[in-house]
C-alpha positions in Angstrom: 23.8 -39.5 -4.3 22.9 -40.4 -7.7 21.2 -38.2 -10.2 19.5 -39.8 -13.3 20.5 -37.3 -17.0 17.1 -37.2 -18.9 18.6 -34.9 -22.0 21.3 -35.1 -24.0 24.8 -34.3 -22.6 26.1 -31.6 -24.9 29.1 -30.1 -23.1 30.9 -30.8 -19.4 33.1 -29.1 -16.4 35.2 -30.5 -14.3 35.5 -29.1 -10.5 38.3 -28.6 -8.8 39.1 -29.7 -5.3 38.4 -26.0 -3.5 36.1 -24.9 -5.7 32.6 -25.2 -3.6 34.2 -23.0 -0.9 35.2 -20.7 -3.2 31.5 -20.3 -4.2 30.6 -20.5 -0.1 33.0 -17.4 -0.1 30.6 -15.1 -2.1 27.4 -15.3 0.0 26.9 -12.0 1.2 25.4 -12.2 4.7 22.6 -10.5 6.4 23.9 -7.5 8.4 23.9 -8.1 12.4 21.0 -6.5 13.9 21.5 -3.3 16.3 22.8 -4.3 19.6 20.7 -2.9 22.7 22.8 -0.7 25.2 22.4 -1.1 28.8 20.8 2.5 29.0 19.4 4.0 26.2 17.9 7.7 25.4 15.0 8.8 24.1 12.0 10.9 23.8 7.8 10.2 25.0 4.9 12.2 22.9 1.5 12.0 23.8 -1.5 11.3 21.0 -5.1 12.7 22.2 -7.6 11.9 20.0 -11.6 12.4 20.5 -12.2 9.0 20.3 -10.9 8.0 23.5 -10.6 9.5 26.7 -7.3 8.6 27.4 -4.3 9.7 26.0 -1.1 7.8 24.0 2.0 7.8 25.1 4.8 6.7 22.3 7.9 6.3 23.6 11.4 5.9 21.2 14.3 4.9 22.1 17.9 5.6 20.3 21.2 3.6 20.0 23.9 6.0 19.5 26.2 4.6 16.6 29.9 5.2 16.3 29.7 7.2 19.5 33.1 9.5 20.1 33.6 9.6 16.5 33.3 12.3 13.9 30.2 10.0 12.3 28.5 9.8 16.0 24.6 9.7 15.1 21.4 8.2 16.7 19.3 5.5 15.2 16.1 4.5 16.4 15.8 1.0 18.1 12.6 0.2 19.9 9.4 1.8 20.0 6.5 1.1 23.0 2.8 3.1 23.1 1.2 3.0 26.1 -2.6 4.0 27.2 -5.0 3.5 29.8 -7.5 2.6 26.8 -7.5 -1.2 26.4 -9.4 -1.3 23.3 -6.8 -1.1 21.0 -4.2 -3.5 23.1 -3.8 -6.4 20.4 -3.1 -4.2 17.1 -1.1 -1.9 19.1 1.7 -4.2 20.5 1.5 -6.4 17.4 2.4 -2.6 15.4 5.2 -2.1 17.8 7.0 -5.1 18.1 7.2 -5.1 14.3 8.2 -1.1 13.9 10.9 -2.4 16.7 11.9 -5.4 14.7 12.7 -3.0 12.0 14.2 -0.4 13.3 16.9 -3.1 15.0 17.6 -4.1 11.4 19.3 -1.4 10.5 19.6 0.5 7.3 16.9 3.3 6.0 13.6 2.6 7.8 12.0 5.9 6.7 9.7 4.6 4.3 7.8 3.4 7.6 6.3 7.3 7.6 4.7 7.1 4.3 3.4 3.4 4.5 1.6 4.4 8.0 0.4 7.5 7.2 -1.2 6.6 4.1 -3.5 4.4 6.3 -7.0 5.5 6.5 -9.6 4.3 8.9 -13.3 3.2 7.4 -14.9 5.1 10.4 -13.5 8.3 9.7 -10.8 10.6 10.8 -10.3 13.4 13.5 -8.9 16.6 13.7 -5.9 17.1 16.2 -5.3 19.5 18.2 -4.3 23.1 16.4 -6.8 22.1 13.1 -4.9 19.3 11.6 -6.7 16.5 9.5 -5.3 13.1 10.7 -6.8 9.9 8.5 -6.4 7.0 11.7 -4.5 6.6 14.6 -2.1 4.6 12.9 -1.3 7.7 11.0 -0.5 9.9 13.8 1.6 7.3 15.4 3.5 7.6 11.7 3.7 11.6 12.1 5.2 10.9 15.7 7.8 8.5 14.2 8.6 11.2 11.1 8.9 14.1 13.8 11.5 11.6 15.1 13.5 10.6 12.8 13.8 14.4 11.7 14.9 15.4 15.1 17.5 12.7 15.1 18.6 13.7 11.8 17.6 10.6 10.1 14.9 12.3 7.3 14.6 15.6 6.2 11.6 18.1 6.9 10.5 20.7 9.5 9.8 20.1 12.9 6.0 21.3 13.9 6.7 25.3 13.9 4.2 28.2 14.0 4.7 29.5 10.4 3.1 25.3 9.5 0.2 25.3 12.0 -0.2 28.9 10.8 -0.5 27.4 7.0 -2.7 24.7 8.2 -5.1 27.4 9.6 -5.3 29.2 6.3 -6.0 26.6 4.4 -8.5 25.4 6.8 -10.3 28.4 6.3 -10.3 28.6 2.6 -10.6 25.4 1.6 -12.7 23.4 3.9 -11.8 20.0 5.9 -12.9 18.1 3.5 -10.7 19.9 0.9 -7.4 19.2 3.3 -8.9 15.5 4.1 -8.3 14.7 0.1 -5.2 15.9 0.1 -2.5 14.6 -3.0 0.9 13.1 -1.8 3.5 15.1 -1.4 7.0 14.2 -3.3 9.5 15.3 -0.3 7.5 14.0 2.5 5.1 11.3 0.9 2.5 12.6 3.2 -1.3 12.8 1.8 -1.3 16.5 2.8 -0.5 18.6 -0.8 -3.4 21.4 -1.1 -4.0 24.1 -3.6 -3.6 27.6 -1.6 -3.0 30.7 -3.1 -2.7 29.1 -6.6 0.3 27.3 -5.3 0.7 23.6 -4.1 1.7 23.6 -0.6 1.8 20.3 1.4 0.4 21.3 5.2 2.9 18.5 6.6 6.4 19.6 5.7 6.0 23.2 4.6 7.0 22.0 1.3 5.7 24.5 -1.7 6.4 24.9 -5.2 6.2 28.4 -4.8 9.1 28.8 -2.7 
């Protein structure tokens, strides 16, 4: 192949037989993606919302890395939501596939959690079950992923207790929905959920309070 010089030639390098693989040799290449087990465990929770009348059910499934080891832990591989209601069908197994595609890549896929949660829906939220605000569905299916990941070991937080719905009554009751529906975001978690109670910031999501 020739290659026509439009400047001036000001300096010059001579390659050495070898030297292109040498170069070939530092390409750093993707890491394999997660390899599926025959059988593989893992946990169904069910989303009610009142705006449909039937439920979702989001199923996770785990690959167990390193199993017999000292480093044994779970990761999550594939994800599938199921529901009688059809009228979310397209978005929904276009958002799983995706999550799925992800999670079989490997390395830290927490910052799903914030990205869906911060997802609001133009016609309004709803309140869940036990007084929570949620912004969409797409958000709730992000709270089921973080409740996950933290019972798997893979983030940090506190599973759904009743010292948090506690909280998330009290603030309820002094500050309004529309207070807790505003929430800020809160640094541990990144959930929108960080309220002022008690003169104290306290995110309703994690328990998480500057107060102790």
């Amino acid at each position: 192949m020739n290659i026509k010089i439009d400047k001036k030639i000001t300096a010059y390098e001579v390659k050495k037989q070898g030297d292109e693989a040498a170069e070939e040799s530092n390409v750093h290449q993707i890491a394999p993606l997660l390899e599926r087990d025959d059988i593989l465990e893992g946990s169904t929770y069910k989303i009610k919302t009142p705006h449909s009348d039937h439920a979702m059910y989001i199923t996770i499934n785990d690959v167990v890395i390193n199993a017999g080891q000292a480093d044994e832990h779970r990761r999550p591989f594939e994800v599938f939501i199921n529901s009688k209601n059809m009228e979310h069908f397209m978005w929904i197994v276009a958002l799983t596939r995706v999550i799925s595609a992800i999670f079989r890549k490997g390395g830290d896929v927490t910052f799903l959690v914030e990205e869906m949660k911060a997802v609001f829906d133009p016609r309004g939220g709803y309140y869940k079950r036990g007084g929570k605000y949620m912004p969409s569905i797409v958000a709730e299916i992000g709270e089921v992923i973080q409740q996950h990941l933290i019972s798997i070991g893979m983030m940090e937080g506190q599973l759904n207790n009743e010292e948090l719905q506690a909280k998330r009554k009290e603030a309820e009751e002094k500050l309004g929905a529309d207070a807790i529906a505003k929430g800020n975001q809160c640094d541990k978690c990144g959930a929108m959920a960080v309220v002022r109670l008690d003169n104290c910031n306290c995110c309703l999501e994690c328990g998480d309070s500057k107060c102790g």
